[in-house]
KOLVO-362881 format. One record per atom (N, C-alpha, C, CB): residue number from 0; atom name; x, y, z. Coordinates in steps of 0.001 Angstrom, whole numbers. Glycine has a CB too. Example, Ala and Ser with C-alpha at 12.3 -4.5 7.8 and 13.67 -1.06 7.14 Angstrom:
// KOLVO-362881
0 N 13190 -5690 7800
0 CA 12300 -4500 7800
0 C 13200 -3300 7800
0 CB 11308 -4473 9046
1 N 12850 -2250 7080
1 CA 13670 -1060 7140
1 C 12900 30 7870
1 CB 14084 -598 5725
//
This chain:
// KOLVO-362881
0 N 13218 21858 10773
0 CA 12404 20676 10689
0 C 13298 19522 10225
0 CB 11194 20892 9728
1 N 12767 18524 10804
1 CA 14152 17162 10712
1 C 13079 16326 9778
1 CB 14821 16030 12692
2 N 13433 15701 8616
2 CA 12002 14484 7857
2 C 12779 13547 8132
2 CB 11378 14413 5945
3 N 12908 12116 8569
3 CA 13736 10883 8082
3 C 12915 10085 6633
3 CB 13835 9682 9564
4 N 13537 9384 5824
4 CA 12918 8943 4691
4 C 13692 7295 4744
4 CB 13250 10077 3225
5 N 12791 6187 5300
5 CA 13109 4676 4870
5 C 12682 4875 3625
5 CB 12374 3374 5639
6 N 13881 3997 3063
6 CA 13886 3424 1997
6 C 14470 2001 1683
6 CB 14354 4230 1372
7 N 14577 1514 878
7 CA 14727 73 580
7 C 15628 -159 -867
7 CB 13150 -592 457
8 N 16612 4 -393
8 CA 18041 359 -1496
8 C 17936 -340 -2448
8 CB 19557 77 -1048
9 N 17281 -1113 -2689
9 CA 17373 -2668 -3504
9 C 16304 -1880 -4680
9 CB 16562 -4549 -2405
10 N 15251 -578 -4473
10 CA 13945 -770 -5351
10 C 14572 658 -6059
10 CB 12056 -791 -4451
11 N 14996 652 -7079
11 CA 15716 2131 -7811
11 C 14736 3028 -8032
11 CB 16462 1975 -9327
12 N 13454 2559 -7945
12 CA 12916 3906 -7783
12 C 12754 4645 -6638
12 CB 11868 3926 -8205
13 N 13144 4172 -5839
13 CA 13882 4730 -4490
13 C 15071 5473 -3965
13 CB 14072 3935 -3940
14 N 16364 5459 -5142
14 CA 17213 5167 -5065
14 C 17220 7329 -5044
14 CB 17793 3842 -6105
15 N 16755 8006 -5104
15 CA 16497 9404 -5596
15 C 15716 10013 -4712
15 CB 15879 9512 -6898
16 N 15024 9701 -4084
16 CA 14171 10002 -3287
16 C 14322 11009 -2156
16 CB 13875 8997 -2918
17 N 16113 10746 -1438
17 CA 16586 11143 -908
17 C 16305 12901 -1229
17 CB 17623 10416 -982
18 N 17041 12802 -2468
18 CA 17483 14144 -3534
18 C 16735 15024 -3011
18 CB 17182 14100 -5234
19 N 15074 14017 -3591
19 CA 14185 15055 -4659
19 C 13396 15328 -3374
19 CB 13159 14340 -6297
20 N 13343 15202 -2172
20 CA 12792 15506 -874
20 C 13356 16896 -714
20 CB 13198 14450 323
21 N 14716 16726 -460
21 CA 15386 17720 -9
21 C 15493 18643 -905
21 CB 16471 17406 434
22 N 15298 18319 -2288
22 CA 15804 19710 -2725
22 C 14299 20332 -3129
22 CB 17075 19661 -4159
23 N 13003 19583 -2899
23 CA 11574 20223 -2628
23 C 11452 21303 -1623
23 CB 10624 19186 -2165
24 N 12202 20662 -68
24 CA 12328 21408 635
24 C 13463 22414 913
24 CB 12078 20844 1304
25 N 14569 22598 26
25 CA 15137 23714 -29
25 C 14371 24771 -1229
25 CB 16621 23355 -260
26 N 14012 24272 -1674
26 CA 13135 25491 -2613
26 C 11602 25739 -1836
26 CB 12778 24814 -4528
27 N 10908 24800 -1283
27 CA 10108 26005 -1031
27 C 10348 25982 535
27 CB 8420 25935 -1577
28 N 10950 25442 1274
28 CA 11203 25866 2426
28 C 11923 26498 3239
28 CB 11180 25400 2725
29 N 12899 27139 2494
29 CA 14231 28095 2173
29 C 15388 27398 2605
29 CB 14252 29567 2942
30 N 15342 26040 2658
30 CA 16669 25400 3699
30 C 16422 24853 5140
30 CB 17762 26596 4025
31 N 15319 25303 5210
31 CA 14765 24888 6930
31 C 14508 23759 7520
31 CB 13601 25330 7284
32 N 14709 22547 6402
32 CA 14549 20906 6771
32 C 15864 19968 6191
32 CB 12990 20252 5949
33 N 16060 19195 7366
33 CA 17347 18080 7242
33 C 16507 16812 7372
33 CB 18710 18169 8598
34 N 16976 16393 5533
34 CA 16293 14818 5144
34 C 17676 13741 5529
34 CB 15754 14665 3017
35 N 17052 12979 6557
35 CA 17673 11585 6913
35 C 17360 10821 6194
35 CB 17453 11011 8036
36 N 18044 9646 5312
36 CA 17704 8720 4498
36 C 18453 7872 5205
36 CB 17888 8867 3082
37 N 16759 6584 5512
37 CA 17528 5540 5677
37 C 17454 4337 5323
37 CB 17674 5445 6547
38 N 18419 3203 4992
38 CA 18017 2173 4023
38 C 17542 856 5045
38 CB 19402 1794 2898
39 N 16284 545 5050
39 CA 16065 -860 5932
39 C 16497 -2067 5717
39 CB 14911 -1200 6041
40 N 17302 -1905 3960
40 CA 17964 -3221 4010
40 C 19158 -3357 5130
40 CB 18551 -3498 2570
41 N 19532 -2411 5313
41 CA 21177 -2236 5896
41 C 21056 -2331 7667
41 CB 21963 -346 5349
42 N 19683 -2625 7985
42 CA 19482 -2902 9433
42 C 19714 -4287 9348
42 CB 18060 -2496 10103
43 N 20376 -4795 10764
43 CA 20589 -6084 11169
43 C 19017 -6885 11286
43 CB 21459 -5998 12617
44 N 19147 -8223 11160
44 CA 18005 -8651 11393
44 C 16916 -8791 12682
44 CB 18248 -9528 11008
45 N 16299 -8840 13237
45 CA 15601 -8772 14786
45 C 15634 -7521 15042
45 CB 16307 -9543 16036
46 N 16099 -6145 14134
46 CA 15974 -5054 15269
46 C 14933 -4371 15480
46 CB 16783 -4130 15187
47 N 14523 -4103 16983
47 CA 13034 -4262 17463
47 C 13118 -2740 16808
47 CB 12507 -4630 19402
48 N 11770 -2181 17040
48 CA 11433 -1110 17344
48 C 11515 -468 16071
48 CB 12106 -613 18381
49 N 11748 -997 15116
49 CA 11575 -210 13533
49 C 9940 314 13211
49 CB 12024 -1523 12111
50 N 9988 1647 12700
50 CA 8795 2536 12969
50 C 8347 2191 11781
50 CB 8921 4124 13291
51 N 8457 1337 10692
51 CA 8067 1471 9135
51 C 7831 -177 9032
51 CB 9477 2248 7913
52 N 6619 -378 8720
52 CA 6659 -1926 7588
52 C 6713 -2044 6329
52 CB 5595 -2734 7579
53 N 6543 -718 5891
53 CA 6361 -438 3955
53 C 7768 711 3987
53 CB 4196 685 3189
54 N 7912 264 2301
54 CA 8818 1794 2037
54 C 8218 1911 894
54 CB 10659 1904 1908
55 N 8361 3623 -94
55 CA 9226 4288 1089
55 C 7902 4930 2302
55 CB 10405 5841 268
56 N 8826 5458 3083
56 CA 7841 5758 4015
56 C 9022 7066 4585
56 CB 7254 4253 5195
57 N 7989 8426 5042
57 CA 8427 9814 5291
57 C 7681 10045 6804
57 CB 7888 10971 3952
58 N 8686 10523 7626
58 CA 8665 10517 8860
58 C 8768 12356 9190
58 CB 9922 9441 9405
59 N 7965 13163 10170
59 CA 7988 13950 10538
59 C 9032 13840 12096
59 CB 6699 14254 10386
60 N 10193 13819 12367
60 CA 10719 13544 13528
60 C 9806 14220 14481
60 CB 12121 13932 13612
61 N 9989 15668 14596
61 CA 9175 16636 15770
61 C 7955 15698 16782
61 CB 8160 18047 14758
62 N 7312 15049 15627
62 CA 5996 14474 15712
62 C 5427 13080 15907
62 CB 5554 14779 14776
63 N 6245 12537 15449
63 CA 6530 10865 14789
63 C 4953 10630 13696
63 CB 6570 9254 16580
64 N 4702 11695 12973
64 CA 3579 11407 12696
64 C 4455 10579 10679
64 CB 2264 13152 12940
65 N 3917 9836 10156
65 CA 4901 8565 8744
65 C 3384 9094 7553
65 CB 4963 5625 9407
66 N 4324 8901 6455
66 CA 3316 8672 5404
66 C 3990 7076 4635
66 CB 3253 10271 4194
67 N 3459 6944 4174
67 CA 3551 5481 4067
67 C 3243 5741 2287
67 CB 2235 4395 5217
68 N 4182 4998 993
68 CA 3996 4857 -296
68 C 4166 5436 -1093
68 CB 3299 4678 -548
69 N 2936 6439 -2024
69 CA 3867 6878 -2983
69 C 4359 8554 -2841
69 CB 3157 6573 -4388
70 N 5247 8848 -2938
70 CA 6101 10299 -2283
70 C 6234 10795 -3123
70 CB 7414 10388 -1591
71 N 5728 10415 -4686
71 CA 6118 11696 -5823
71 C 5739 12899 -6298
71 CB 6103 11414 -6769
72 N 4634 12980 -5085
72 CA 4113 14606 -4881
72 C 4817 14791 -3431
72 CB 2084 14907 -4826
73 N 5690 15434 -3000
73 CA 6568 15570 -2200
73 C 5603 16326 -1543
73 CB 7889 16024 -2565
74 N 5119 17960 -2370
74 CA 3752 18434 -1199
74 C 2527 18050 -490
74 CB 3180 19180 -1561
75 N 2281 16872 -792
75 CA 905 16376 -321
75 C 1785 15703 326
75 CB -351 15697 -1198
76 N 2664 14973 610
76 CA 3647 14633 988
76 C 3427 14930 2779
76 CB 4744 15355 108
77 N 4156 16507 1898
77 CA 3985 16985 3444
77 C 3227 17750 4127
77 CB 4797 17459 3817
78 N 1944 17756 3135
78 CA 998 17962 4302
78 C 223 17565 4977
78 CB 528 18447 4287
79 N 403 15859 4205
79 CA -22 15109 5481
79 C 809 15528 6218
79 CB -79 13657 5548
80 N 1570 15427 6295
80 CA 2583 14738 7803
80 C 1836 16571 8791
80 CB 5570 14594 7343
81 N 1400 17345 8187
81 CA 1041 18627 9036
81 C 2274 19972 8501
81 CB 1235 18131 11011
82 N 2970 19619 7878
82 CA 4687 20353 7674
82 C 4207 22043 6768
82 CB 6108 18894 6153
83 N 3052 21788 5853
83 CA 2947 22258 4820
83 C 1052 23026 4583
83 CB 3515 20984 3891
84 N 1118 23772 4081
84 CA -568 23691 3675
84 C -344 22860 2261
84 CB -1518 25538 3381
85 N -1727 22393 2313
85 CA -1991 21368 168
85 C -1526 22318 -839
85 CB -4181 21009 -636
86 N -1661 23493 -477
86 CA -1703 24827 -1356
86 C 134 24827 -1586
86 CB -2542 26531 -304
87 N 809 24446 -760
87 CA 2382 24535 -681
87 C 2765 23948 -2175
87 CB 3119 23516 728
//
């Protein structure tokens, strides 16, 4: 499973997010997901087609299905996105 994670380098409580995704999903997912972090400050300006207006915001690649705000329950996290049962 691939997650991408916008983020917005500038807001430090962001700045971790990366981490604490991935290492949620190496513990309960045994290793089976690669977290992309990416920073929207560091995009050029005009570039079309950006999938996020808020950060942070967690992306299911497989799916394109986003959660949008606060990510500090990493499991509800992901079960919106479908990844997980609530029970995870």
């Amino acid at each position: 499973m691939r997650l991408t994670l916008f983020i917005d380098g500038q807001a430090p409580e962001q700045a971790r997010l990366g981490e604490t995704v991935q290492a949620w999903c190496d513990r309960r997912l045994g290793g089976g997901c690669r977290v992309e972090v990416l920073d929207v400050r560091g995009w050029p300006v005009g570039t079309e087609n950006i999938p996020v207006l808020a950060t942070p915001a967690l992306s299911l690649d497989a799916t394109g299905r986003l959660v949008v705000g606060d990510l500090s329950d990493v499991s509800a996290a992901l079960a919106a996105l479908g990844c997980v049962s609530p029970a995870a």
